[in-house]
N, C-alpha and C positions, 0 to 999 in steps of 0.2 A: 922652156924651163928644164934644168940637168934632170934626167932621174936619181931617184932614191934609191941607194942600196941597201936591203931588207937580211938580218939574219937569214944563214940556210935552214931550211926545214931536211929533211931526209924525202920528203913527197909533197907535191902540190897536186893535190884534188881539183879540177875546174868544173864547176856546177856542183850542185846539190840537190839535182831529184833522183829520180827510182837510184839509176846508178852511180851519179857519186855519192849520196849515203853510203852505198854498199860499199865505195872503194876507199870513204873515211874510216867507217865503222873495222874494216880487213885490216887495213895496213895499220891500224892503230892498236888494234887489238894484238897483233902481232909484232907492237914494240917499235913501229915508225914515228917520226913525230910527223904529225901532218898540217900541211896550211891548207884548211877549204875555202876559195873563193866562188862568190856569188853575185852574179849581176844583179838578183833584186833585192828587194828590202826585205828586210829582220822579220818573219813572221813568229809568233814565240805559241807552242803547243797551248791549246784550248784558250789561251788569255785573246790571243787574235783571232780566233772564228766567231767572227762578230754575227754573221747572220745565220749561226749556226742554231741557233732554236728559236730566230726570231719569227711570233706570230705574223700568218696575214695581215694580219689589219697594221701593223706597226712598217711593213713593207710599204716604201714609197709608190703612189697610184695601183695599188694592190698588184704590185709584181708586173707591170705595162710596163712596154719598155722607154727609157726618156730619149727620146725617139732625138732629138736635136742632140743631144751631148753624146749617143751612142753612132750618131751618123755622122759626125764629127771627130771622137777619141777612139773608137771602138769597132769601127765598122768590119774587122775581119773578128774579132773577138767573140763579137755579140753570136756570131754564126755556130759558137759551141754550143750545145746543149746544157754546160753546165754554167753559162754566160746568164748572169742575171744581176737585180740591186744587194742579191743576201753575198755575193760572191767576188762583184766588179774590183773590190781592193787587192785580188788575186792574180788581175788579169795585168796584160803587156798594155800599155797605152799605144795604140797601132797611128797614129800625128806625129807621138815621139819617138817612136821606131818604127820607122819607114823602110820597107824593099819593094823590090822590085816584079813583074810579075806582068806581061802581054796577056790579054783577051782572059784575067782572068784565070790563070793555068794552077795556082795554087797558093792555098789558104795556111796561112802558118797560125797556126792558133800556140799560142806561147802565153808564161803567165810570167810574173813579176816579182817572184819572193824567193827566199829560201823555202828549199823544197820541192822547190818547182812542181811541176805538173802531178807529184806524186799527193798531191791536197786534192786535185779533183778528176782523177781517174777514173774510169768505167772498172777498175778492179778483177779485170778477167784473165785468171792465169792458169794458164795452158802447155805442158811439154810436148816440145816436140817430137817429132821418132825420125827414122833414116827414110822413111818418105820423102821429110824435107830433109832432111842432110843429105840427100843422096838424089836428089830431082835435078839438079843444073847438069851432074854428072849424066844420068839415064837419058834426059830429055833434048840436051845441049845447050841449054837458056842460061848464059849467065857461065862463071867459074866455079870448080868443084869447092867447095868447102872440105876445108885443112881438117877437119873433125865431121866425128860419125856418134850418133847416139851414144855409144858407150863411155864416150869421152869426157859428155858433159853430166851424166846420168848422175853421179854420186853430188855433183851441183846442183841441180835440179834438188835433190833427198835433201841436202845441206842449207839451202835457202827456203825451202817448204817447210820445214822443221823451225825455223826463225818466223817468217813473217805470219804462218796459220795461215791454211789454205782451207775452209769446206770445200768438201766435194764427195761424190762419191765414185767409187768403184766400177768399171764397167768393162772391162777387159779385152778392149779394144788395140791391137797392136800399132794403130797410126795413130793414135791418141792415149800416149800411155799412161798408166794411173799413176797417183802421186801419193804422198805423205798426207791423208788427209784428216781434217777435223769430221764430225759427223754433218752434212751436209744441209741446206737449209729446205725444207720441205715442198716438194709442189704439192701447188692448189688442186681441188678436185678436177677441174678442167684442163690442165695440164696433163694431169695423171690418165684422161681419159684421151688425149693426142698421143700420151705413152703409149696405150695399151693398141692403141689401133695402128700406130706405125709399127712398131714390134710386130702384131699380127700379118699384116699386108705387104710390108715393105721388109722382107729378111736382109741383114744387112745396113738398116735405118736404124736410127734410135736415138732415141730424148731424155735427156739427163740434167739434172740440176746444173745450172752451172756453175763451174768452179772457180769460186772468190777467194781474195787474201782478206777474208771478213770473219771475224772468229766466229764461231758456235757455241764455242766455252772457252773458261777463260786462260788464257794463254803466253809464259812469259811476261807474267805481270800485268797486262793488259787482258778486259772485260770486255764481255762476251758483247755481242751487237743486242741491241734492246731493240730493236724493228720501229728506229725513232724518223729516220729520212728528212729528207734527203742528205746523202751523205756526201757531195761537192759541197756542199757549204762549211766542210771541217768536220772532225770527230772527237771530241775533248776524252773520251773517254779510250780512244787508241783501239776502237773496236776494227776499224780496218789498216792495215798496212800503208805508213805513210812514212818518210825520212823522219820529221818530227816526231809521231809518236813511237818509232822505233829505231833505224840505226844509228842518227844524229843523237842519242840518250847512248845509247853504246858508245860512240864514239868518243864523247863527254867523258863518261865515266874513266875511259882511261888517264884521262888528265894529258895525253898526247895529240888533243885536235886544236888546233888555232881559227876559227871561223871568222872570218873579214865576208859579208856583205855589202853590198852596194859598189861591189867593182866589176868594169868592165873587164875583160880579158883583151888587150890590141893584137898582140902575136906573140909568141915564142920562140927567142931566141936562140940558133945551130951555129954549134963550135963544129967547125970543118975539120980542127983538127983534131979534137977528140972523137968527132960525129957522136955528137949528144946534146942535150938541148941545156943550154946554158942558163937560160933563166928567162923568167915571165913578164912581158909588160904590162900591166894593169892603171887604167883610168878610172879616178873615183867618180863616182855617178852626180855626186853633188855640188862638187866641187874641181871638178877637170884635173885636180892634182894627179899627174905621173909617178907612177913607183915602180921598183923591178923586185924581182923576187925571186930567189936562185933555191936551188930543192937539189937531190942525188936522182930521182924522177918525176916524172908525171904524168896522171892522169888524167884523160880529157874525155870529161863527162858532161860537157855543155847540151846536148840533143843532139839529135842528127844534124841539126841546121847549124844551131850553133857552132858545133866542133868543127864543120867543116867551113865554116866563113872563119872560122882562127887559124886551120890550116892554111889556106888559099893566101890568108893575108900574111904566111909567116916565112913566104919567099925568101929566097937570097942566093947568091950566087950558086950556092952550093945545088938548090932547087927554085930555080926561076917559077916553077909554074906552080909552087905549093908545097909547104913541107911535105917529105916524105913521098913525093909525086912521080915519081922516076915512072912508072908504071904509066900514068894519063889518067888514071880510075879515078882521081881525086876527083870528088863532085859529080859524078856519074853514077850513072844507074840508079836514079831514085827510084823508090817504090812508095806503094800507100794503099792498103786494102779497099777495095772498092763494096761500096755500102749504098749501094744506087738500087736494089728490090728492095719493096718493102707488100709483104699481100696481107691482109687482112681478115676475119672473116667472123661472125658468128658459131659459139658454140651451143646449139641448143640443149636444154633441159636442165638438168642441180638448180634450180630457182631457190633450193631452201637452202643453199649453203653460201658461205662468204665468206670473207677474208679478214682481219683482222690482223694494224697494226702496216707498217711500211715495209714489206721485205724489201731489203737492197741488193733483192737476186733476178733472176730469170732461169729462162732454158736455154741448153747448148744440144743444139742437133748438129751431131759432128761428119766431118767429111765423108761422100762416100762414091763420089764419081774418080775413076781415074785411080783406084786405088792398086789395079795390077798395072804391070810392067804395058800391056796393051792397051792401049787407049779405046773408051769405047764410046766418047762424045768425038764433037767437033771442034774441040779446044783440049787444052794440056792441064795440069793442076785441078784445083778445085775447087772450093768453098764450102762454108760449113753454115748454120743458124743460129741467131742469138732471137731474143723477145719475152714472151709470155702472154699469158692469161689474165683476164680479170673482171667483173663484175664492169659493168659500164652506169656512169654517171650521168648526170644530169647534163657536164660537161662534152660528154659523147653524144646523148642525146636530143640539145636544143636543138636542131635541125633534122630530127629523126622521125619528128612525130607531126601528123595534120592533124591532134588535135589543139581546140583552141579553148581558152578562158580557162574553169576550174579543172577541167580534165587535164586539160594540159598542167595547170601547176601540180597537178595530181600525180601524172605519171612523171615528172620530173623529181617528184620528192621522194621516188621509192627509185630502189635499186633497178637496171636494165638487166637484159642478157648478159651472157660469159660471153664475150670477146676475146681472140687471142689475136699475134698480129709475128709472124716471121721477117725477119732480116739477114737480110743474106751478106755473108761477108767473102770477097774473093781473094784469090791471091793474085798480085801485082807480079808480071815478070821484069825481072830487069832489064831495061833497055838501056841503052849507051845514050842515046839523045835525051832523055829523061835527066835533067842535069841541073846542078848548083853551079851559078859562078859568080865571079865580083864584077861591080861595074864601078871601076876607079874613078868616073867623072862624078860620079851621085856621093856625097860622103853623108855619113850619119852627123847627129849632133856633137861624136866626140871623135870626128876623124876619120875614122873608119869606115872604109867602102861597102855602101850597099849590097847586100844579097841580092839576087836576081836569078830566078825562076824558069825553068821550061821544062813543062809537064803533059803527057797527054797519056790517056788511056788508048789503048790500041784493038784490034780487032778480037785476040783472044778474048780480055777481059768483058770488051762487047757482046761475045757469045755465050759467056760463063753466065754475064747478067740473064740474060735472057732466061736461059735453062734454068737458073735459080727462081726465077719467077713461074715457070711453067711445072715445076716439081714440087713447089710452096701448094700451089692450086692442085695439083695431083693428090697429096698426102690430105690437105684438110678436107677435100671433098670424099677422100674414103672414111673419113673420119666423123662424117654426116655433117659439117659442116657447114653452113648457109650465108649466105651476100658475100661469097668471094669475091674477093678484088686486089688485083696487084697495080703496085703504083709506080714503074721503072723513070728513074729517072739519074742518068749518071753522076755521081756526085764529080765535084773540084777535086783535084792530088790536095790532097790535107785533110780535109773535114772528117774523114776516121782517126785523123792525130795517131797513125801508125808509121810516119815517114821512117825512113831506113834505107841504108845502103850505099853511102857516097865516100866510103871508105873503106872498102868491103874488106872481107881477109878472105885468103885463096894460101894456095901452096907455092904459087912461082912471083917472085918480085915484079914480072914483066906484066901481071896482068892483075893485079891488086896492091893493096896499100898495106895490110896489117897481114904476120905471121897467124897458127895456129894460137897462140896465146892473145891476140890481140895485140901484139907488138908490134911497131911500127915497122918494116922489114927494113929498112935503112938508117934506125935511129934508135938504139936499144934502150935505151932508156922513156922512151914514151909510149902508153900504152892509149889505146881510145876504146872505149866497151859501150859506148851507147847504142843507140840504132843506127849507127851510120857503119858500123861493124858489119852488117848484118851483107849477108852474100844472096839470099834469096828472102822472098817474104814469106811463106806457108800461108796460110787462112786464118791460122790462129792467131788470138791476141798474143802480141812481143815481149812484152814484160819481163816475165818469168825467166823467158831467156837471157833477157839481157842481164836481170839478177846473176842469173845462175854464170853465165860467164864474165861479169864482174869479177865475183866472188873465185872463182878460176883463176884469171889471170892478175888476181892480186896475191893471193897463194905464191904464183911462179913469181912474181917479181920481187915479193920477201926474202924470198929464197933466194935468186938471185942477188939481190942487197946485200945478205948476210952472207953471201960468198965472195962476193967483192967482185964482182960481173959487171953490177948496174952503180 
């Protein structure tokens, strides 16, 4: 079938979660017209969060999972924590999009709509400092990064300011403070791991953590009601989502063109302008071919995605992958490793309790490895997420040897305060660690399989460990009781932090994308997802990849309106 040629736009957006919102929402607001394209379906703010306040009892087999259709359409999916019947219409059908993946090496958890992944995020947004901007350089791991805290700092103030971030204040230089709302409260048993790691542990320390979830109301959008769970949708825009926030910006300017339900196949390189010519897209319904020509683009599919549209957008000019002159394409994946998890008993506050769904926790931030001298048996670090809480009946049916009324007895009142730590690492980049195509395997619309090879390696193995053995150090100062750690390494995905397979660096020879996220051989194409990303940190990504979004959409305005791009 010939392709279709489509009006120019001035920018083509690809994808529409965390960061192409950010990159329609920029360029429009500053007078591009832009075309966003979406591989899934039309999801429309609060009309489609279908399972977003639906009761238990209206949940098919009260929330069990339907074990035959889920081991059939779902089976990498189902493995999300936010995978469930109030949710499933959100998720990637893993039958109909098939990759590739040996013994297992890595779980792509993808979802299916506009929006993407930005509907059901863990919400944890974190700056970085020149610990991590400056750790590949110190340590040797990976390439320097093109930029240093200062660079990205007023982006970071800039996207905190838009999306509402709680948190509070703590004036930690490796973890630096941001623009925040008034933060969401810890519970009494939190407060009391506060005060004993501050005492014990100088240099430790437990702090709310910091969500894109308002606390009051903000830019139009109402404050969080403590309604939960908040993966099933938020109609009311209490947390930062493309929908409830920049997709509405971007609208408003009357300069966004939104086409979902299209594949991306490749992107088009004029060798003689060296610039990318235009887009090919397949309709998901209908197999209809169209092209589509823009002045640039960016490429905010995910990590995976972006780089299965690089790889596939060969041509003489770059045999091995646009923009590939370097090798870096599809290398170096990363994925925060989430493999401790200890657990333990808090004794005593029996009379106090909780009330309502917070959709927060606690962030115990980095603290091994923070001078220049190493003083473990591994590099980098890790930091804590989790919390506190009153334990159920649910925690308890297996806790108790009593039987008959007793037992329905202590079942019906509230247990101990439980708290429960999870340690999150940072992944170093490895060159084996890698995305590539496998041209005999084709998708349902042509296009060459993804395929996978991933492994954690010995660092990340020791960092586990130590996380586990300093979890059980801290609660047990904390008089703590039935400590227990539960190690066990997770798959490269299942923290849904991938990054890296495109990284930016300062020399064309050893990375894909300049300081701006420009593609160093194709000035016209920008990529700001995770796949940007040069090192991982510990912290959750997000915010960065906002923040340098909203960056290098800035410079490419600019460039535009100079007649450059």
């Amino acid at each position: 079938m010939p392709l279709q040629e489509n009006p120019e736009f001035h920018a083509i957006v690809i994808g529409s979660g965390i960061t192409g919102g950010w990159a329609a929402k920029e360029l429009t607001e500053k007078g591009l017209s832009v075309l966003l394209l979406e591989r899934g379906k039309m999801i429309e703010h609060g009309k489609d969060y279908r399972g977003e306040h639906m009761p238990p009892w209206q949940i098919p087999f009260g929330g069990l999972p339907l074990r035959d259709l889920y081991d059939r359409d779902y089976f990498i999916q189902r493995k999300s924590y936010a995978f469930d019947e109030t949710t499933r219409h959100f998720w990637n059908n893993d039958r109909l999009n098939p990759y590739l993946h040996e013994n297992n090496e890595f779980n792509w958890m993808r979802t299916d709509t506009v929006g993407g992944r930005s509907l059901v995020w863990g919400r944890h947004v974190y700056r970085w400092s020149d610990l991590d901007f400056s750790a590949n350089a110190n340590d040797g791991h990976g390439v320097d990064w093109p930029i240093r805290y200062t660079d990205i700092e007023p982006w970071y103030r800039y996207v905190e300011r838009f999306i509402g971030v709680s948190g509070q204040a703590e004036q930690l230089p490796h973890l630096p403070d941001g623009e925040f709302l008034p933060p969401m409260e810890l519970n009494v048993a939190e407060e009391h791991i506060r005060g004993c790691i501050a005492r014990r542990f100088p240099g430790r320390l437990l702090t709310p953590g910091r969500l894109a979830i308002l606390t009051r109301a903000h830019n139009g959008r109402a404050p969080c009601h403590y309604c939960g769970p908040c993966h099933r949708g938020c109609s009311t825009g209490s947390y930062f989502s493309t929908q409830s926030s920049t997709l509405p910006a971007a609208i408003k300017t009357g300069k966004l063109t939104l086409k979902s339900d299209v594949v991306v196949e490749k992107l088009n390189y004029d060798p003689e302008r060296a610039r990318i010519a235009s887009v090919d897209v397949i309709d998901t319904r209908t197999h209809a071919r169209k092209r589509h020509t823009a002045r640039m683009v960016f490429l905010c599919a995910s990590t995976v995605g972006s780089t299965q549209i690089l790889l596939n957008s060969s041509s003489e000019s770059f045999p091995n992958g646009l923009g590939n002159r370097s090798g870096a394409l599809g290398r170096y994946l990363m994925d925060h490793t989430m493999a401790s998890s200890t657990t333990a008993i808090v004794p005593g506050m029996l009379d106090r309790y909780v009330y309502g769904n917070r959709p927060s926790g606690i962030y115990l931030p980095r603290f091994r490895n923070l001078q220049p001298e190493r003083e473990v048996d591994f590099v980098r670090g890790y930091g804590y997420q989790g919390g506190a809480k009153r334990m159920t009946w649910q925690n308890m049916i297996h806790a108790t040897s009593d039987i008959g009324e007793r037992y329905k007895d202590r079942l019906s009142a509230p247990g101990p305060w439980s708290i429960r730590l999870v340690g999150l690492g940072e992944c170093l980049p490895y060159r084996t660690n890698a995305i590539t195509l496998n041209h005999r395997k084709l998708d349902r619309f042509g296009v060459p399989q993804v395929q996978f090879a991933f492994s954690y390696r010995e660092n990340e193995h020791r960092m586990v460990r130590d996380m586990a053995t300093q979890a059980e150090v801290m609660l047990r100062s904390a008089g703590c009781m039935d400590i227990k750690s539960h190690i066990e390494m997770n798959t490269g995905g299942d923290t849904i932090h991938e990054m890296g397979t495109a990284r930016m660096g300062r020399d064309p020879q050893t990375s894909v994308l300049n300081r701006w996220n420009q593609v160093h051989d194709v000035p016209n194409l920008f990529v700001t997802d995770g796949s940007c990303m040069a090192s991982s940190s510990c912290v959750n990504p997000s915010l960065t990849y906002m923040a340098l979004t909203a960056r290098a959409a800035d410079y490419a305005a600019k460039e535009f309106k100079a007649g450059r791009i």
